[in-house]
C-alpha positions in Angstrom: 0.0 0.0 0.0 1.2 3.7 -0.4 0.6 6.0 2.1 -1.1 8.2 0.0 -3.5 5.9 -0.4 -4.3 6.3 3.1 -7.1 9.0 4.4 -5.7 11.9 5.6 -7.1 15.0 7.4 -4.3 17.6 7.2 -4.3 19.1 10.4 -0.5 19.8 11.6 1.5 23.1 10.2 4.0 20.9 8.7 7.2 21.3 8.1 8.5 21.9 11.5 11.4 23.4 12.4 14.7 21.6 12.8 17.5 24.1 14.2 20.6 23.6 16.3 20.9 24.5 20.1 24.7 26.2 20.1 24.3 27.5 23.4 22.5 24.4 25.0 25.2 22.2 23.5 28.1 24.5 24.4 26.7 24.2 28.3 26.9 20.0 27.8 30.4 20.5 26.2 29.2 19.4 22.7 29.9 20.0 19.7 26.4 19.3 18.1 22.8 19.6 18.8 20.0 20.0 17.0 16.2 20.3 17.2 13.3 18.9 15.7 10.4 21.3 16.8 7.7 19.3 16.8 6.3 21.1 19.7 5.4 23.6 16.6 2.7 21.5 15.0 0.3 24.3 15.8 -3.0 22.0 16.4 -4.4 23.1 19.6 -0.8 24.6 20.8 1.1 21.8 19.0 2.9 18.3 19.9 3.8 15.2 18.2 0.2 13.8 18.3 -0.8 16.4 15.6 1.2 13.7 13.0 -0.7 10.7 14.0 -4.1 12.2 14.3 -4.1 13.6 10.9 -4.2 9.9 9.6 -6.4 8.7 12.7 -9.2 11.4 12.4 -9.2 11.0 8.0 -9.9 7.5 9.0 -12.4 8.4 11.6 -13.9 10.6 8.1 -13.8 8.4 5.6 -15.9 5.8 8.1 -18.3 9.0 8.2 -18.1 9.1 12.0 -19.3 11.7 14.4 -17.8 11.7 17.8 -14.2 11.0 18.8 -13.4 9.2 21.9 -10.2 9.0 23.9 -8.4 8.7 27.0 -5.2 9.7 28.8 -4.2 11.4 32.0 -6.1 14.6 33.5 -3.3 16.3 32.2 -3.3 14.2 28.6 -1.2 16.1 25.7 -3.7 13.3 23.5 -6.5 13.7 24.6 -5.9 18.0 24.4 -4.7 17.6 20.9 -7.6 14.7 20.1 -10.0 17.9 21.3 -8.6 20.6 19.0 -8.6 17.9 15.9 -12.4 17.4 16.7 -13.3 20.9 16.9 -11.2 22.1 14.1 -13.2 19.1 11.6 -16.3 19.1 13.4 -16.9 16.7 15.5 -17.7 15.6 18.7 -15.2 14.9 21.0 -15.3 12.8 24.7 -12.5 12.7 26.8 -12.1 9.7 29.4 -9.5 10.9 31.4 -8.1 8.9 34.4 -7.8 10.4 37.5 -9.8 12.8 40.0 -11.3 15.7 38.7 -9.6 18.8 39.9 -11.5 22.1 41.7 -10.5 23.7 38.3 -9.1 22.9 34.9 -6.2 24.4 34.4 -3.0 23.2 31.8 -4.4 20.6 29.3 -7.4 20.2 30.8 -8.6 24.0 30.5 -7.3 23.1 27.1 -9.7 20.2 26.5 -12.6 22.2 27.9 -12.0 25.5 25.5 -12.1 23.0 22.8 -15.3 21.9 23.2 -15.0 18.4 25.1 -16.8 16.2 27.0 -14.9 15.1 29.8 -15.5 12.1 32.0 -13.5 11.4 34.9 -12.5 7.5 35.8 -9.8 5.3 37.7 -7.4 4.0 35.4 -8.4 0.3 35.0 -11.2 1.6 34.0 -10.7 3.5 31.2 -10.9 0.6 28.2 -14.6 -0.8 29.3 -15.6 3.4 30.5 -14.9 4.2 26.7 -16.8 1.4 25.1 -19.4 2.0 27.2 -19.6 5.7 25.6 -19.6 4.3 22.2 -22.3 1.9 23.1 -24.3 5.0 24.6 -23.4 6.9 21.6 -24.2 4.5 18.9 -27.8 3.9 20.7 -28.4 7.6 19.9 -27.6 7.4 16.3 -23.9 8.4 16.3 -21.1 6.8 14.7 -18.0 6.8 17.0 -14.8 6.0 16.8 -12.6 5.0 19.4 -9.2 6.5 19.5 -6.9 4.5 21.4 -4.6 5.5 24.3 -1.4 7.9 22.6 -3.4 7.1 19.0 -0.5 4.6 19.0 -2.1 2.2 16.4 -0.5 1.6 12.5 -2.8 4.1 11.3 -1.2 6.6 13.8 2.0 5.9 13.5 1.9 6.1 9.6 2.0 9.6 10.9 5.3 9.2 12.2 6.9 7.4 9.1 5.8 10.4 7.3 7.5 12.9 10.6 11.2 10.3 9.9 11.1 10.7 6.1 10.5 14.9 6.7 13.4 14.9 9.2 16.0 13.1 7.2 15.2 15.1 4.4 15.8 18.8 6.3 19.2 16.8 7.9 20.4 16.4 4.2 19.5 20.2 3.3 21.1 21.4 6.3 24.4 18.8 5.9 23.7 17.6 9.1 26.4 14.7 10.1 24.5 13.2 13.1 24.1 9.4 14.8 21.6 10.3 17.3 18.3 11.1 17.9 16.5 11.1 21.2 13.0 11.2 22.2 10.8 10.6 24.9 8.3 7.4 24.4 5.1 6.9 26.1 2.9 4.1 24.4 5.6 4.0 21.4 4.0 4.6 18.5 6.0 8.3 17.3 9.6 5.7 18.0 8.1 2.8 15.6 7.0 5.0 13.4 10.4 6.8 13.3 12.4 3.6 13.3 10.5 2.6 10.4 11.5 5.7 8.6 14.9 5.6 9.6 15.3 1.8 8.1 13.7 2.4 5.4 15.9 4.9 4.3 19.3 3.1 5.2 20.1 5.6 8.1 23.5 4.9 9.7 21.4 6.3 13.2 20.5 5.5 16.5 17.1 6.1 17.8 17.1 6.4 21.7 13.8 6.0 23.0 13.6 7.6 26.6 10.9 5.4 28.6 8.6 7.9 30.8 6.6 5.2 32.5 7.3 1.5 31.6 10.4 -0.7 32.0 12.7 -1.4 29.4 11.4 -4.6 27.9 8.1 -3.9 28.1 8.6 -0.7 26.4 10.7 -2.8 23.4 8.0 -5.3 22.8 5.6 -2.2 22.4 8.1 -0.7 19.8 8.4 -3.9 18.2 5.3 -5.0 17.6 3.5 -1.7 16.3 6.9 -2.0 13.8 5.5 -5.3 12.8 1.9 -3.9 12.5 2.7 -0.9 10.6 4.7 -2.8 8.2 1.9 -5.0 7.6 -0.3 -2.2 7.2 1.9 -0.9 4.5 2.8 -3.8 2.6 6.3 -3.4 3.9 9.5 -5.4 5.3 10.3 -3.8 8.3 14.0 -4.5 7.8 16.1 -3.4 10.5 13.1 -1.2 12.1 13.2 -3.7 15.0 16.9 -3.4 15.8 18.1 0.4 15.4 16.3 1.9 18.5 17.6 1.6 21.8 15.2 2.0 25.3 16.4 3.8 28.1 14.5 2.9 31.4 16.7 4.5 33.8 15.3 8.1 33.9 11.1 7.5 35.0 11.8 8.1 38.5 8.8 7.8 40.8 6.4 6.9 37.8 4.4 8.6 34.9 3.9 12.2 35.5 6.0 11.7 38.5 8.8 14.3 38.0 12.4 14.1 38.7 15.1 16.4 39.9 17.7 15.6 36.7 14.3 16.1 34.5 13.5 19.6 36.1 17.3 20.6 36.1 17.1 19.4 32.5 14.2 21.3 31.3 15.4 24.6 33.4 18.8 24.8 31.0 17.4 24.3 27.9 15.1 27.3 28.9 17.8 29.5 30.2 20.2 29.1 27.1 17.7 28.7 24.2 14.0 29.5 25.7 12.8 26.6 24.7 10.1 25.3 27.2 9.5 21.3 27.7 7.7 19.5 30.7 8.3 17.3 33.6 6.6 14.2 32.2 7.5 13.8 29.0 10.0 15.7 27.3 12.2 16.7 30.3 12.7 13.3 31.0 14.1 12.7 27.7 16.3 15.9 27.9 17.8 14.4 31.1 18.8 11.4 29.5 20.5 13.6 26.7 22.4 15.1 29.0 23.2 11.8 31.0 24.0 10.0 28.1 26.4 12.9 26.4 28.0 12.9 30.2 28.5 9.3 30.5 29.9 9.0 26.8 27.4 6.8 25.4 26.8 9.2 23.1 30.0 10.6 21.9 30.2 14.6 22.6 31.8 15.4 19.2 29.0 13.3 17.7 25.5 15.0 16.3 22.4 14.3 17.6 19.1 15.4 16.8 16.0 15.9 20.3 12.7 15.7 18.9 10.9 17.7 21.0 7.7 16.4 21.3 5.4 18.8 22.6 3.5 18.7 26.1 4.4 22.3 27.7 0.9 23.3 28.5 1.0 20.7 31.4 3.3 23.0 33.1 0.6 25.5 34.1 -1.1 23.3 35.7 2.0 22.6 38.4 3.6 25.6 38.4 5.4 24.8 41.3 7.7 21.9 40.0 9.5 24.5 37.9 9.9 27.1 40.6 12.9 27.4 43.0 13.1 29.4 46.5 14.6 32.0 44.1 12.5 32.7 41.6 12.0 36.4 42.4 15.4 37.1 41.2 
């Protein structure tokens, strides 16, 4: 199958920006680092999830469905971005979101409300049966839903990141980038399969370093592995080396998901205070702490490039200012 042959719903200002970090790497002592920006993808203030909904909600389309249906976190990047796709193609949207409802949205979840969602609150093993049980109500009424599921980490999402891989090779070759590295942050793994597919198909000599925020190494790798295997199938593809050129890192989650960490927080603070580029305790700062641990330790060489897709997520901060904030912060 080609991908074009795919529905689509164009919903991500896309290109992003790829651009180096001189002052971020010259803190680190190295040599080269760049920046994917797809924090920039503009849908509902942007993140990586803009990539894999495009091809998620065109399905949702052509299958002439009403209502969208979801679930993440309270403070869910997805589910905020699965809100601004529905209201920008007109449909319904309803949020199961796991967790106690707060005295007041704030962050994503102010987010999800401006946008137009239905929110429903739930305990976390709850969540699967809680959103077929919507559809069921839904359908009953005459709708058509359609159920998309935790992270939109499915082969029709993660075409979305096959497309993301192909787009950033292409601006490392305009901008004769050397590089060897690129790290990310991985949550339910479908943006690192989609990325190692990308990156095999094309022969990269590069290694994908896929920075767990809540699940153990191997458990993280079979996720990868298997949504490889599924996408290739989708597409009619081998999926080659796609199983072997990524690496998990499980040694930076800390207490848990959402759980932040002190290397995570010191992390995020640098990269604002030499490039103002904001990322978040949960996902993305994770990831930029294992950068910096990993450049440190020597696993990846200083004089080496690497490439940080940033991800998105920074709306979650304003809903816990106080992780970012030091006794100083009056300065």
């Amino acid at each position: 199958m080609l991908i074009s042959q795919l529905s689509r719903k164009r919903l991500a200002s896309l290109p992003t920006p790829l651009h180096p970090l001189p002052r971020f790497a010259e803190a680190l002592g190295a040599e080269n680092i760049w920046i994917k920006r797809d924090d920039l993808t503009a849908l509902g203030l942007g993140g990586n999830k803009a990539r894999k909904l495009e091809f998620l909600v065109g399905d949702a389309l052509q299958k002439d469905c009403d209502v969208l249906i979801t679930t993440g976190g309270v403070q869910s990047n997805h589910a905020r971005m699965t809100a601004a796709a529905a209201a920008v193609v007109g449909l319904d949207c309803v949020l199961v979101l796991t967790g106690e409802e707060p005295p007041l949205p704030s962050g994503n979840l102010l987010l999800d409300t401006l946008f137009g969602a239905q929110v429903i609150f739930c305990p976390e093993e709850e969540a699967p049966e809680r959103m077929e049980s919507v559809a069921r109500d839904r359908r009953e009424r005459g709708s058509r839903p359609y159920i998309v599921p935790l992270g939109g980490s499915v082969p029709v999402g993660c075409v979305g990141y096959v497309l993301g891989g192909f787009e950033l090779m292409g601006q490392t070759v305009d901008a004769d980038l050397d590089f060897g590295h690129i790290v990310m942050a991985s949550g339910s793994a479908g943006t690192a399969a989609g990325l190692a597919l990308a990156l095999a198909r094309m022969e990269a000599p590069v290694t994908l370093h896929t920075v767990s925020v809540s699940r153990c190494a191997d458990q993280l790798r079979d996720m990868t592995r298997e949504l490889i295997v599924d996408t290739s199938r989708l597409l009619g593809w081998d999926p080659g080396r796609a199983t072997e050129i990524f690496r998990v890192h499980d040694g930076y989650v800390g207490g848990g998901y959402t759980v932040p960490t002190d290397e995570g927080v010191e992390a995020i603070k640098l990269l604002a205070d030499t490039e103002a580029i904001v990322t978040d305790p949960t996902y993305t700062g994770k990831a930029l702490a294992a950068l910096v641990d990993l450049l440190r330790r020597g696993e990846i060489p200083r004089d080496e490039g690497v490439v940080f897709l940033h991800t998105g997520g920074f709306p979650a901060n304003f809903a816990r200012p106080e992780i970012l904030l030091d006794h100083n912060w009056k300065r």
